[in-house]
C-alpha positions in Angstrom: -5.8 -6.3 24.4 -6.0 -5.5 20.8 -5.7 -2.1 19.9 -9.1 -0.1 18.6 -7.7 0.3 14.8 -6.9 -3.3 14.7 -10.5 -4.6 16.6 -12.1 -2.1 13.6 -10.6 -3.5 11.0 -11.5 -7.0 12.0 -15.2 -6.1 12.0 -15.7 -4.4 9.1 -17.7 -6.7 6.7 -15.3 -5.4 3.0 -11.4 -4.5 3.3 -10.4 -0.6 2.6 -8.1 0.7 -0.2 -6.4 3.8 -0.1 -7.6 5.7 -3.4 -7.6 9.6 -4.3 -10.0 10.2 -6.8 -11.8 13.5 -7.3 -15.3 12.8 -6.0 -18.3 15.4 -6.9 -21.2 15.2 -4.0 -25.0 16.6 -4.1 -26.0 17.9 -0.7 -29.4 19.4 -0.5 -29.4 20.1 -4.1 -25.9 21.9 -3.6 -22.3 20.7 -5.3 -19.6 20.1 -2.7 -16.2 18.9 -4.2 -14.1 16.2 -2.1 -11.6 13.9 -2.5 -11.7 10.1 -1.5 -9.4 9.1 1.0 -10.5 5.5 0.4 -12.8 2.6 -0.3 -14.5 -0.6 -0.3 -17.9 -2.3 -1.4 -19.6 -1.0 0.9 -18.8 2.6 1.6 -16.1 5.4 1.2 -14.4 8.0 3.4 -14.0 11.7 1.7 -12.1 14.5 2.3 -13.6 17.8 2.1 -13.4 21.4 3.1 -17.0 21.6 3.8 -18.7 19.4 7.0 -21.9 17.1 6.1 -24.6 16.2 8.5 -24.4 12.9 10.1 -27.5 10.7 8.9 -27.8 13.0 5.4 -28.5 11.2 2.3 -26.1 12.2 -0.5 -25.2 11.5 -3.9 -21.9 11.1 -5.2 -20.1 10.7 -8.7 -17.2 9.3 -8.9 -15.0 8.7 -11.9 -13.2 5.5 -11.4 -9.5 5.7 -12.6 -8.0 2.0 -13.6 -4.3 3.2 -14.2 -2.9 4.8 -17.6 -5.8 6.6 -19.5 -8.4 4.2 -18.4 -11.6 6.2 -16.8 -15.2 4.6 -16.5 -18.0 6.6 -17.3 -19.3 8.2 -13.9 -20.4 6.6 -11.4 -23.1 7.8 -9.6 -23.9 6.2 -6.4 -26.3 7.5 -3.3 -25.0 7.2 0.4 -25.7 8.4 3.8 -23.0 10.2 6.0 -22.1 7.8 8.8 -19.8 10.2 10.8 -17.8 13.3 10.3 -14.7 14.6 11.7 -12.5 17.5 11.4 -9.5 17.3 10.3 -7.0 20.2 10.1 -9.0 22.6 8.9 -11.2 19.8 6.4 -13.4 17.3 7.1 -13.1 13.7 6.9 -16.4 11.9 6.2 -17.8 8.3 6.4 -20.3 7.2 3.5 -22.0 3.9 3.1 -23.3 3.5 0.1 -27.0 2.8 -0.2 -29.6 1.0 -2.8 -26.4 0.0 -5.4 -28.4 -1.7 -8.8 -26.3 -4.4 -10.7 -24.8 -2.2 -13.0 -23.0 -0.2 -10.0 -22.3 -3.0 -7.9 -20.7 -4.5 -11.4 -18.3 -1.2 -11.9 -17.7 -0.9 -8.3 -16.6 -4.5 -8.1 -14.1 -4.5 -11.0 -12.8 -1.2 -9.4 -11.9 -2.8 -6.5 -10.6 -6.2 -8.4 -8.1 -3.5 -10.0 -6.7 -2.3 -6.6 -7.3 -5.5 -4.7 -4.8 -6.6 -7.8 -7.2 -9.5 -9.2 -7.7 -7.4 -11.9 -5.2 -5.1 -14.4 -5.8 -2.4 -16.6 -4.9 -4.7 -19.7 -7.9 -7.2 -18.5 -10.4 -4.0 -18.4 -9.3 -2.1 -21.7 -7.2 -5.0 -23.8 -4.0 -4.7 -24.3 -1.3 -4.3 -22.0 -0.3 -1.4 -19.0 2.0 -0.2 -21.0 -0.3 0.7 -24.3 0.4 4.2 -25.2 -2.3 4.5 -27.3 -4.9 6.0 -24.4 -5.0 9.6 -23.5 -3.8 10.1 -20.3 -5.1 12.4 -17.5 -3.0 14.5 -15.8 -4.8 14.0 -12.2 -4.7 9.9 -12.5 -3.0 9.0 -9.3 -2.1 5.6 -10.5 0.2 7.1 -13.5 3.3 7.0 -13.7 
């Protein structure tokens, strides 16, 4: 018998990366902060100190980060929470994105062509990984 995490993963429709990006939700017209634990086209899971309704239609804004100094403008994408779990002492939620238009479908897509790999940061920006000529950001979790 295959175990639950493996029979999950088999069925879900996009593969997941592990990201950590600072992710700014709308709740009933109130700012929550959370973090993304990870991602793929169809939906993320967050981390946050603050529980969300299962069913609640939200809006997020995420800033995707494509290594060295290279941040998109925000993203701003609206979801519903799937499911919600604590998780010592925060919660983890599930978010599937809903209604994406081709311009966020487009930026979603080449975020996750740069950590499926098919894309690079030189292919985004021009240049190379390397160029120092881009401010950098302290919080980017992909620099070095």
């Amino acid at each position: 018998m295959k175990d639950d995490k493996e029979t999950t993963a088999s069925r879900r429709l996009y593969p997941r990366f592990s990201v950590d990006v600072q992710v700014a939700v709308t709740c009933d017209k109130q700012s929550v902060q959370a973090r993304t634990r990870d991602i793929s086209r169809s939906g993320l899971c967050l981390v946050s100190t603050r529980d969300l309704a299962r069913e609640k239609e939200i809006e997020v804004e995420l800033v995707l980060k494509f290594g060295e100094g290279g941040l998109s403008e925000p993203l701003h994408m609206r979801g519903r929470v799937v499911w919600c779990t604590a998780l010592f002492g925060h919660y983890q939620i599930g978010v599937m994105f809903l209604g994406m238009d081709r311009e966020q479908s487009r930026n979603l897509d080449m975020f996750i062509g740069f950590l499926d790999g098919s894309l690079n940061a030189g292919d985004l920006f021009g240049g190379d990984d390397e160029s120092t000529d881009r401010p950098t950001d302290p919080d980017d979790p992909f620099a070095a």
